[in-house]
C-alpha positions in Angstrom: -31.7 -104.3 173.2 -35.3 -105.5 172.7 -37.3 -104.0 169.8 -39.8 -102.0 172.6 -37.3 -100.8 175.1 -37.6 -97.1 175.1 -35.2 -95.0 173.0 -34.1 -91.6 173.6 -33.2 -89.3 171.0 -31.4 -86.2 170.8 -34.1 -83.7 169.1 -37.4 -84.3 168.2 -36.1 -84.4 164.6 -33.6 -87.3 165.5 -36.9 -89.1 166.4 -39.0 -88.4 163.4 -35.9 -89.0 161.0 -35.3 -92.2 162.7 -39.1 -93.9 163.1 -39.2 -92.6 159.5 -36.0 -95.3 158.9 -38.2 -98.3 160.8 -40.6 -97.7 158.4 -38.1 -97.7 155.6 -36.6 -101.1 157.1 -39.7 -103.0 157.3 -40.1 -102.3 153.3 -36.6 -104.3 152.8 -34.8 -100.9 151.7 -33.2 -97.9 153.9 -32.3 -94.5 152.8 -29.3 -93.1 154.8 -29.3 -89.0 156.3 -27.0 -88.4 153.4 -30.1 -89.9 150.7 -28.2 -92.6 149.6 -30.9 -95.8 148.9 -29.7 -99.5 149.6 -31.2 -102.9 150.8 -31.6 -103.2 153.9 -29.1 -105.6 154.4 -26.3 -103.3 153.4 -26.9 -100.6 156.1 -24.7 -100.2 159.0 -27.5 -100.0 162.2 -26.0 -97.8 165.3 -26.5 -99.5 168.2 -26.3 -96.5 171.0 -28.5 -93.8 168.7 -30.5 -96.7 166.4 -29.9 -95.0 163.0 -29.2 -96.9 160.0 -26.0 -95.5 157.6 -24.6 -96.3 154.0 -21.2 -97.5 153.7 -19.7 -93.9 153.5 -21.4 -92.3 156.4 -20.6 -95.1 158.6 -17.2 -94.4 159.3 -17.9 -91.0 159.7 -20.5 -91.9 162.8 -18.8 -94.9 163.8 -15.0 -93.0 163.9 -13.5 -96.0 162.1 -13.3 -97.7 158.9 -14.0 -101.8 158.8 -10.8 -101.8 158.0 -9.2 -99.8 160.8 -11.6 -101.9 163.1 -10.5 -105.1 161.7 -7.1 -104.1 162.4 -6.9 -103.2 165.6 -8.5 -106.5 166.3 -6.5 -108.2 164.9 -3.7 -106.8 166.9 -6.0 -107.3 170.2 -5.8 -110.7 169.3 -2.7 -111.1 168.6 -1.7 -109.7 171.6 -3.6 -112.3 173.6 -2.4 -115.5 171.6 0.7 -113.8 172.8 -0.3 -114.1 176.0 -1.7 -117.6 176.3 2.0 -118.9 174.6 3.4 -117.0 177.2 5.3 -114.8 175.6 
């Protein structure tokens, strides 16, 4: 998604909380809902409602660990080298 496509938030305080994070980002730095500071590069960005997360809150707005992501890839693709061996 291009930088100026339209965005839709939920509330108007969805939209301040979040233009607030841009500015946040374009310092180098973010400050997840929850207050926790990090680089930027350590956020987690949410594709679908564009807010940035720490490493705790993630999980809770993604629904899955890396971990529990990481594994059920792992079987996905396991399951398709299965496949292409024929089994």
């Amino acid at each position: 998604m291009a930088d100026d496509a339209p965005v839709r938030y939920d509330t108007p305080e969805d939209e301040v909380f979040i233009r607030w994070q841009w500015q946040d980002a374009k310092l180098g730095r973010m400050t997840c809902e929850c207050g926790h500071q990090m680089p930027l590069r350590f956020a987690y960005r949410c594709y679908f409602c564009h807010a940035y997360f720490c490493s705790d809150c993630a999980p809770v707005h993604f629904g899955k660990t890396r971990a529990e992501w990481q594994a059920k890839k792992d079987t996905a693709n396991t399951g398709a080298q299965d496949d292409e061996a024929g089994h």
